[in-house]
C-alpha positions in Angstrom: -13.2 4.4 5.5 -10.9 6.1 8.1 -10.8 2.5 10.1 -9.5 1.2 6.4 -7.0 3.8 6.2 -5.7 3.3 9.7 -5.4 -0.2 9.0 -3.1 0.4 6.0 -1.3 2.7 7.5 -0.8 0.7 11.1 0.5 -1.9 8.3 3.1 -0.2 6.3 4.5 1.6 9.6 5.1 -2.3 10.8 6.3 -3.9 7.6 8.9 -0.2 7.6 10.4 -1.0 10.9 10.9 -4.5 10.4 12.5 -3.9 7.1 14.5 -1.1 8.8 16.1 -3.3 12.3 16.8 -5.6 9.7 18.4 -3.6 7.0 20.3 -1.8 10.3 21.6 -4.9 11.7 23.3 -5.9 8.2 24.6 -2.0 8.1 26.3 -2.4 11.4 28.2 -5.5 11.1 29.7 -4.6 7.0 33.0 -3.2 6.9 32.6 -0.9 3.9 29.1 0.7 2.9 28.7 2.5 -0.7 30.1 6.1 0.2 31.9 5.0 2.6 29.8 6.4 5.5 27.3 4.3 7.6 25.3 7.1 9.4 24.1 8.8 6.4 22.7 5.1 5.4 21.1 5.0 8.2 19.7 8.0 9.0 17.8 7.9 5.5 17.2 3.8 6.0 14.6 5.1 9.2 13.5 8.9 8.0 13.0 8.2 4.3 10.1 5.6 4.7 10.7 2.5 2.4 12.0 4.0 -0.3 15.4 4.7 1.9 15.5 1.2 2.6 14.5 0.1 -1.2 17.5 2.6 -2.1 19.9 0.4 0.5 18.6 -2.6 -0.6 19.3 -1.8 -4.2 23.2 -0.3 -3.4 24.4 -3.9 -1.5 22.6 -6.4 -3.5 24.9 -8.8 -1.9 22.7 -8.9 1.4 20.3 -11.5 0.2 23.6 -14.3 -0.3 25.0 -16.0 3.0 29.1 -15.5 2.8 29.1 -19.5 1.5 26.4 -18.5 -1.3 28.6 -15.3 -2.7 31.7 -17.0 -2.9 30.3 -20.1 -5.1 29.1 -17.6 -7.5 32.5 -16.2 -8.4 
């Protein structure tokens, strides 16, 4: 069971800092961040384990459109 756990663990430590660089890249190159302040995004997108980058995710909705997509919408 500990081999298991290790597993899962090893797993959700991978999928965190992939979702992190990525979620850091799109930080960096935005011009305006809700609050206005870009370190305290990203200090809790890599210390607050998933839910920091759920809570990003979930502020900037407009990360999953490509510039061309967003402007056909409105």
């Amino acid at each position: 069971m500990e081999v298991e756990w290790f597993i899962r663990l090893l797993i959700f430590g991978i999928l965190h800092w992939i979702l992190a660089i990525m979620l850091l890249q799109d930080l960096a190159s935005r011009k305006k961040v809700l609050g206005g302040r870009k370190l305290p995004w990203a200090l809790i997108i890599i210390f607050i384990t998933f839910v920091g980058s759920l809570l990003y995710l979930l502020s900037h909705p407009q990360i999953f459109f490509t510039d061309s997509d967003h402007r056909d919408e409105f």
